[in-house]
C-alpha positions in Angstrom: -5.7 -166.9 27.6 -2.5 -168.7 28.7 -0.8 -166.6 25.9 -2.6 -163.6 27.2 -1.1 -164.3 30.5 2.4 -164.4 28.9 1.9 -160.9 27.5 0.6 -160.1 30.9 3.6 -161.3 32.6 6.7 -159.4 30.1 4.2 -156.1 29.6 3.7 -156.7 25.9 1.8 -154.1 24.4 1.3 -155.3 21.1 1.0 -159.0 21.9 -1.8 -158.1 24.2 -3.8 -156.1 21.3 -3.4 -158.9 18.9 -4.8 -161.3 21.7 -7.6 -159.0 22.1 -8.4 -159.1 18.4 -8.3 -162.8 18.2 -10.5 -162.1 21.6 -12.8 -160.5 19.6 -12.7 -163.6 16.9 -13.7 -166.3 19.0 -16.1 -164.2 20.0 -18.2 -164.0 16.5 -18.4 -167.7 16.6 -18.8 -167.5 20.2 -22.2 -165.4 20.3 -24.0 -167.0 17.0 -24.0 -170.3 18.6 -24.8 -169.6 22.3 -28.5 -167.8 21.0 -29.0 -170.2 18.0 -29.0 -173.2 20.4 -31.5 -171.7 22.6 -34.2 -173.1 20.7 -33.3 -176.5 20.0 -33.0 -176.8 23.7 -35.6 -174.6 25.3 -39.5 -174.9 24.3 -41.4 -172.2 23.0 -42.2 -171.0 26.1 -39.0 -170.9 27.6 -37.8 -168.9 25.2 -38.2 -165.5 26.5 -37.2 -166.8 30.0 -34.0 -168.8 28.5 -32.8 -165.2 26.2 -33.4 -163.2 29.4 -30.9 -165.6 31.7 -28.7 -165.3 28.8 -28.5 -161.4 28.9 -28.5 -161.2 32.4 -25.4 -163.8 33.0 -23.7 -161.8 30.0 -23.9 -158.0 31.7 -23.0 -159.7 35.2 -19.6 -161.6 33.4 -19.1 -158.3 32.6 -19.6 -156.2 35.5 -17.2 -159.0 37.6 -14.9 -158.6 34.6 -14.8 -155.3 34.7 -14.5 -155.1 38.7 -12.0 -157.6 39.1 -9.1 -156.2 36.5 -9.9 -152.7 37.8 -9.4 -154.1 41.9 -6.6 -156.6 41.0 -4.3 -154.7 38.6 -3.7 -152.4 41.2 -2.7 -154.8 43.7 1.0 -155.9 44.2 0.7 -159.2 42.2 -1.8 -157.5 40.2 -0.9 -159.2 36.6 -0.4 -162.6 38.2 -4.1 -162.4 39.3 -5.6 -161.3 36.4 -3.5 -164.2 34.5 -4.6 -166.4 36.7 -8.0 -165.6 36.4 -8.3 -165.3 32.6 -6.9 -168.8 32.2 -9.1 -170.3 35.4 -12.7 -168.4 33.8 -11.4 -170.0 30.0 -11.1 -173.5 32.3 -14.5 -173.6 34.0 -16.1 -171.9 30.7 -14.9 -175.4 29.1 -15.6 -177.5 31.6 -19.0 -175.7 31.7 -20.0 -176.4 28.2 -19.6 -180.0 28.3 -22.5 -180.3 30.1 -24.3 -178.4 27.1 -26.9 -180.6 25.3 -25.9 -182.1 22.1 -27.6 -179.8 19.5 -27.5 -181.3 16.1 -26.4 -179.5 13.2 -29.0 -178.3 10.9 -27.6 -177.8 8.1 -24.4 -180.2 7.9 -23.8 -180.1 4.6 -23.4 -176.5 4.0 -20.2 -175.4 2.2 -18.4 -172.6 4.3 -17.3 -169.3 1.5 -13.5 -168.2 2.7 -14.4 -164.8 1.4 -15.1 -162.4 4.0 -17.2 -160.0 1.9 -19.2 -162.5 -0.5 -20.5 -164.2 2.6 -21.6 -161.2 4.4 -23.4 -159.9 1.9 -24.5 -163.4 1.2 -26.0 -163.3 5.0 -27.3 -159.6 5.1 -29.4 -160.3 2.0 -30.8 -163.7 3.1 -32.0 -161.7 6.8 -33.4 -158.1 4.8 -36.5 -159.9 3.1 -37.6 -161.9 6.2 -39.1 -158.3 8.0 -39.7 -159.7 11.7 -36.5 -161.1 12.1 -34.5 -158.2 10.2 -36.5 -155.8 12.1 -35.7 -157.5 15.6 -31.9 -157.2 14.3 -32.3 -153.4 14.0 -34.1 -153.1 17.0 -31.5 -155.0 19.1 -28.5 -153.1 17.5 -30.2 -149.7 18.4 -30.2 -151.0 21.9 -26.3 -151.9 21.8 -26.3 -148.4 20.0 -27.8 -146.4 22.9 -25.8 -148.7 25.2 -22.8 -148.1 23.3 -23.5 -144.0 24.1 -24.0 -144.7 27.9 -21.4 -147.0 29.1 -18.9 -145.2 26.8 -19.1 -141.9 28.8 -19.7 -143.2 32.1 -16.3 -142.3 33.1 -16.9 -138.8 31.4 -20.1 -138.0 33.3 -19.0 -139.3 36.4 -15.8 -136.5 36.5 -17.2 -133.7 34.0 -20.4 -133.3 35.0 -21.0 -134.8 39.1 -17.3 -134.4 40.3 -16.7 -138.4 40.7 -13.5 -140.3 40.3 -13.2 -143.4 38.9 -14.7 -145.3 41.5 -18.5 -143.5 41.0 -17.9 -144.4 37.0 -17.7 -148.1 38.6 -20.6 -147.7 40.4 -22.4 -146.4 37.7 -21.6 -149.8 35.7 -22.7 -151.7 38.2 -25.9 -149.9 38.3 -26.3 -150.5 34.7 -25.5 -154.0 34.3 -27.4 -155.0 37.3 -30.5 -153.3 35.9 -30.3 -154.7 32.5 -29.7 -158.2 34.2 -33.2 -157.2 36.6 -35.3 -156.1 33.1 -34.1 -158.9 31.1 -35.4 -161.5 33.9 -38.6 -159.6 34.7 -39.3 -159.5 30.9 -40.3 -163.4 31.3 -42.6 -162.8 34.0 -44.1 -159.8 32.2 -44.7 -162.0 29.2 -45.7 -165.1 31.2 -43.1 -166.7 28.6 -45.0 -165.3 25.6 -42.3 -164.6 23.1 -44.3 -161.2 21.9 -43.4 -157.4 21.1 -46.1 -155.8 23.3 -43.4 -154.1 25.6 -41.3 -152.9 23.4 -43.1 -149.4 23.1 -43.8 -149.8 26.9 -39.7 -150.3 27.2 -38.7 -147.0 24.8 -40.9 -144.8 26.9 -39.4 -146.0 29.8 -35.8 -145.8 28.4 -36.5 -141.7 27.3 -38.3 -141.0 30.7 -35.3 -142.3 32.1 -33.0 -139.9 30.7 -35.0 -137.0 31.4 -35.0 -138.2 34.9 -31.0 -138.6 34.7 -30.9 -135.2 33.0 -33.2 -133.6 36.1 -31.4 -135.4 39.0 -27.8 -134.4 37.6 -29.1 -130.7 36.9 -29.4 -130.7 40.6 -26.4 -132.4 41.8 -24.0 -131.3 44.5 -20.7 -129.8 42.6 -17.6 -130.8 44.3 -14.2 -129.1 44.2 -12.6 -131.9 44.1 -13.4 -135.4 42.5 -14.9 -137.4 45.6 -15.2 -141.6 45.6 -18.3 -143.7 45.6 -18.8 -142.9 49.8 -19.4 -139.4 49.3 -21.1 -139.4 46.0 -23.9 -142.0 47.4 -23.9 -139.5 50.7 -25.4 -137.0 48.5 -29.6 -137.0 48.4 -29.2 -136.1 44.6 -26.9 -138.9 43.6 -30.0 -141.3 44.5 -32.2 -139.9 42.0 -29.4 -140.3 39.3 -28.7 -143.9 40.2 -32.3 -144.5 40.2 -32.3 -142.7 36.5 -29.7 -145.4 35.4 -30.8 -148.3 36.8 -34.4 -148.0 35.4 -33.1 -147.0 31.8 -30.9 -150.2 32.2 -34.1 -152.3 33.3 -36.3 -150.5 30.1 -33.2 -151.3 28.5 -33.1 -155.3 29.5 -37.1 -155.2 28.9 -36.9 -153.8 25.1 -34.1 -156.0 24.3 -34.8 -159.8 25.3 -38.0 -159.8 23.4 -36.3 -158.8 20.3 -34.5 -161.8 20.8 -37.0 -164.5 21.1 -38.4 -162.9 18.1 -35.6 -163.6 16.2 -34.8 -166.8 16.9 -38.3 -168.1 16.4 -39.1 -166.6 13.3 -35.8 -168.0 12.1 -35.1 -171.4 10.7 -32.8 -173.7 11.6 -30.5 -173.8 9.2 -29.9 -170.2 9.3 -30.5 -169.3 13.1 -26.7 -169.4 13.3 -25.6 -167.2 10.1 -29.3 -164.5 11.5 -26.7 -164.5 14.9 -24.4 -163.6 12.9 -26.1 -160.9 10.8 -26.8 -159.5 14.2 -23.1 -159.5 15.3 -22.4 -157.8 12.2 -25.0 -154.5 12.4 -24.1 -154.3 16.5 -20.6 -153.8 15.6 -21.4 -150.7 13.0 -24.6 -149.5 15.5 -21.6 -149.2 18.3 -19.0 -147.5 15.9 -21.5 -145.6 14.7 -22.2 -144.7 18.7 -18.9 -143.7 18.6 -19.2 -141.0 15.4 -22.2 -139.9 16.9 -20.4 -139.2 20.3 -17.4 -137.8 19.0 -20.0 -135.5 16.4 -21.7 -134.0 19.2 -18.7 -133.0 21.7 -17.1 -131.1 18.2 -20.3 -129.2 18.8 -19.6 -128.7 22.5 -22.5 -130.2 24.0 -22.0 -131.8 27.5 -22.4 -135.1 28.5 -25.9 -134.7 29.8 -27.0 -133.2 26.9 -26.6 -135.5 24.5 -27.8 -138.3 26.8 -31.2 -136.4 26.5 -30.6 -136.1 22.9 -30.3 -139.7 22.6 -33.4 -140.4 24.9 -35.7 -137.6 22.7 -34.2 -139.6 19.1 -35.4 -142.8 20.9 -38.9 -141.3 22.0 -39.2 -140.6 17.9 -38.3 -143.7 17.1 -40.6 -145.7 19.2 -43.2 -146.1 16.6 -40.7 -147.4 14.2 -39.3 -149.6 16.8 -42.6 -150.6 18.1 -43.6 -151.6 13.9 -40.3 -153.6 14.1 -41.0 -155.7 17.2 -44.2 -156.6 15.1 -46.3 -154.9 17.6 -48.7 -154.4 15.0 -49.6 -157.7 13.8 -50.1 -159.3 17.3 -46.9 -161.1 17.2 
């Protein structure tokens, strides 16, 4: 981050995309070990409660994130204040994690392989065979897949399809991360710290009827001339049944996913909770490229925005039996 702010400070292009790689880096060690821990600190019935702080704190970092470069970049001293912030978050997110329980090491003796393809492989066949913790992996990277989809376009939908400027495509991410952070915490009450699958077909329906709602409400929107702020949008009796669309497919959202996590960390061992993380890392990554493809398929085709929202929300409603089956709904678990 200090280097960041250098780049910040002389306008380096480059040296800015190379941070954000090495951004994304820390970040696969980063993500393994903050979920793999959760168990050696939390009991079993925390565990639920514990995944869905961790969720929640995650979509508000970014939401502030988000917020805060958007506000301060346009702002006189706008790259000092980002710089300044980057380094002072990296600080406190230091300081913070000294106060982390020691967790022991599981499996301390475990030789690291240096290449890149042998060991994923390596991890991807050790999490196939062991079916409720492979199938939570697939469930959660269809929910970063749909998310992926929605958060993508927001800025899309906002302008092509309700007349909003970039302040009503902000709004709309607060919206979303707010009711993903709302579902993942009421997940735990819900369960009464169970870790079980039993919402997760509850969760999909809610996530399709969602859309359709979105779908409905934007059908019926006001059409502007010109693209209007966040005031005017909210003025707009319409624009409340779209943000109410959004904010419950965020919730169903939060609700399907935190579950999926529990399950996978308890059904994991503890020597390779941290490399299962990881496996997960790895299929998010192709679900939201693969978000991307799908995205970029569809507009060839020239279907709008709000069309293929629905589309994803009617593929999810066919999936829910499979995702349900994956959850372990089935067996009880």
């Amino acid at each position: 981050m200090v280097l960041t702010a250098v780049a910040f400070h002389y306008v380096n292009l480059w040296g800015l995309v190379v941070l954000l790689f090495f951004m994304g880096a820390q970040s696969t060690f980063f993500g393994p070990l903050k979920f793999s821990i959760l168990p050696q600190h939390l009991k079993d019935d925390e565990l639920v409660a514990g995944n869905g702080l961790v969720s929640a704190g995650t979509y508000i970092a970014i939401l502030s994130g988000t917020l805060c470069g958007g506000l301060f970049i346009l702002s006189a001293h706008g790259r000092e204040y980002i710089s300044a912030g980057v380094v002072g978050v990296s600080v406190l997110g230091y300081a913070a994690s000294m106060y982390i329980p020691k967790a022991e090491a599981p499996a301390p003796d475990m030789k690291i392989d240096w290449n890149a393809f042998r060991s994923t492989w390596g991890i991807l066949s050790y999490v196939m065979p062991n079916k409720p913790v492979f199938g939570s992996v697939l469930g959660i990277s269809w929910f970063w897949f749909l998310g992926a989809v929605f958060l993508a376009q927001f800025p899309t939908f906002s302008k092509d399809i309700l007349g909003g400027n970039e302040q009503v495509s902000t709004l709309f991410l607060v919206i979303f991360s707010v009711g993903v952070g709302f579902g993942s915490t009421l997940c735990n009450r819900l369960l009464h710290g169970r870790v079980s699958g039993r919402l997760v077909p509850l969760a999909c329906i809610g996530i399709s009827a969602s859309t359709v709602l979105l779908y409905i409400f934007s059908m019926f929107a006001v059409k502007y001339d010109v693209l209007v702020g966040a005031i005017d949008f909210v003025a707009a009796p319409s624009s409340w049944g779209i943000m109410l669309g959004l904010f419950l497919l965020a919730a169903s959202g939060g609700i399907f996913s935190v579950p999926m996590y529990a399950i996978m960390q308890s059904k994991s061992s503890d020597e390779h909770r941290a490399r299962v993380v990881a496996c997960l890392n790895i299929l998010d990554s192709f679900g939201m490229v693969l978000s991307a493809v799908f995205t970029a398929v569809m507009l060839m085709f020239n279907i709008s925005i709000i069309n293929i929202f629905l589309i994803i929300g009617g593929i999810n409603l066919l999936l829910t039996p499979l995702l349900s089956r994956l959850a372990g709904v089935e067996s009880g678990s």
